[in-house]
C-alpha positions as CSV (number, residue, x, y, z in Angstrom):
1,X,10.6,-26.2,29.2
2,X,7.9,-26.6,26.6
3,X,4.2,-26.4,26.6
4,X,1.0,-28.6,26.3
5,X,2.3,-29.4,22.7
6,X,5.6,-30.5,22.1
7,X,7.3,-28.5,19.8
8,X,7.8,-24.7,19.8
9,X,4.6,-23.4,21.6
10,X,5.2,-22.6,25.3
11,X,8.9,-22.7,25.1
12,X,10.7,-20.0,27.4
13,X,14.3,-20.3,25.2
14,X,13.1,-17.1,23.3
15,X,13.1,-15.2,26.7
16,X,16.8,-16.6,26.3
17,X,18.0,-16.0,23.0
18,X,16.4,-12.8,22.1
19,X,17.5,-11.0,25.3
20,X,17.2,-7.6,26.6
21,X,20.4,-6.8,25.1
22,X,18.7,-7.4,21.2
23,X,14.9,-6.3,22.0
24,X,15.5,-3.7,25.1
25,X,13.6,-3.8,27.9
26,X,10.5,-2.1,27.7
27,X,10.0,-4.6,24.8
28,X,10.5,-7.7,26.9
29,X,8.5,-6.4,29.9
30,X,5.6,-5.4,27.4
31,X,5.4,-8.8,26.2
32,X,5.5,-10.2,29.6
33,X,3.1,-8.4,30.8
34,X,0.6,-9.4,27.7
35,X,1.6,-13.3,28.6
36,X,0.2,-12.6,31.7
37,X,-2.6,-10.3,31.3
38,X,-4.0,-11.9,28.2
39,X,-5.0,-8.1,26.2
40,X,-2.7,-6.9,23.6
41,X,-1.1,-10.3,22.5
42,X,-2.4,-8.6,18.8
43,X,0.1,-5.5,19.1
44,X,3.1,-7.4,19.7
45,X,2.4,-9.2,16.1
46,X,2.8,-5.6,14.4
47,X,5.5,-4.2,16.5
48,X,9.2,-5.0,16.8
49,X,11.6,-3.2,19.4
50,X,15.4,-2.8,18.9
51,X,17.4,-2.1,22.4
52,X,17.6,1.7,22.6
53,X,14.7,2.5,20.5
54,X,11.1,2.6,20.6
55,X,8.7,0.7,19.6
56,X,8.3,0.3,15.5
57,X,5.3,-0.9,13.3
58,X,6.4,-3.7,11.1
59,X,4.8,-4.7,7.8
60,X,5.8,-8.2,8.2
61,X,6.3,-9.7,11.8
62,X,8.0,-13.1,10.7
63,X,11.0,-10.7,8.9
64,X,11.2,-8.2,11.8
65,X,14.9,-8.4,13.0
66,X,14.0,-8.5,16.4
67,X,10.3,-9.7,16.5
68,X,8.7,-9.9,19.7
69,X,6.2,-12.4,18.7
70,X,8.6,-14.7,19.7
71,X,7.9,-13.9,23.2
72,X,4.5,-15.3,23.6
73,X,4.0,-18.2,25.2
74,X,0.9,-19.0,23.3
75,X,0.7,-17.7,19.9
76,X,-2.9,-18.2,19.4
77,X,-3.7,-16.0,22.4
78,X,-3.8,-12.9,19.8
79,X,-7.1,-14.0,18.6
80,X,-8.6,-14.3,22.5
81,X,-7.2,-10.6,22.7
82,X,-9.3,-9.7,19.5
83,X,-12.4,-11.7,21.3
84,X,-11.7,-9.4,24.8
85,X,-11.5,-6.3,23.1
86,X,-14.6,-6.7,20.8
87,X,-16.5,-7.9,24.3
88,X,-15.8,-4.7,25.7
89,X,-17.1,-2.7,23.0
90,X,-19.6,-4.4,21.8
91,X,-22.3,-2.6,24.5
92,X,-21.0,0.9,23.0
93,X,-21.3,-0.3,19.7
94,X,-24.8,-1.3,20.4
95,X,-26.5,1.4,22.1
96,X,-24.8,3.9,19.2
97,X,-27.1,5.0,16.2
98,X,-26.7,3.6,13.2
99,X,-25.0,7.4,11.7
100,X,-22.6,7.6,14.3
101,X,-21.3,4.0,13.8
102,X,-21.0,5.0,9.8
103,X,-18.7,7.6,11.0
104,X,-16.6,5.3,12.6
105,X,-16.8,3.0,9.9
């Protein structure tokens, strides 16, 4: 089954190859859920999970072993994540004063 665009977007065969026996569970369900919920699609790009550990930061997703990118149905979603995130703290942000927001800078 493949997407909107024909080629590797949208496919479900990752959900096939990289099984629960490579990535472990928690790994595949995490992704799921962020398919379906839309927030964190950005984690999964810096995290990789091996079947009976936890979850690792990678430096490099695309040499990760097991790399649970390849679990998202659409890639680009990361960057609506990013959008979502800022939304909800961009209120916060605003009504902070300009020394408190240096701190956290």
């Amino acid at each position: 089954m493949t997407g909107i665009f024909f080629d590797k977007w949208g496919e479900l065969q990752p959900y096939i190859e990289y099984s629960s026996n490579k990535n472990g569970v928690l790994g595949v369900l995490f992704v799921t859920l962020s398919n379906m919920i839309v927030a964190f699609q950005d984690m999964v790009l810096f995290l990789t999970h091996d079947a009976g550990q936890s979850f690792q930061f990678t430096t490099n997703f695309t040499d990760s072993q097991q790399p649970l990118y390849k679990y998202l149905i659409i890639p680009q979603g990361w960057s609506i994540s990013l959008e979502l995130i800022f939304y909800l703290l961009a209120p916060f942000l605003v009504k902070m004063r300009t020394m408190r927001l240096a701190v956290i800078l």
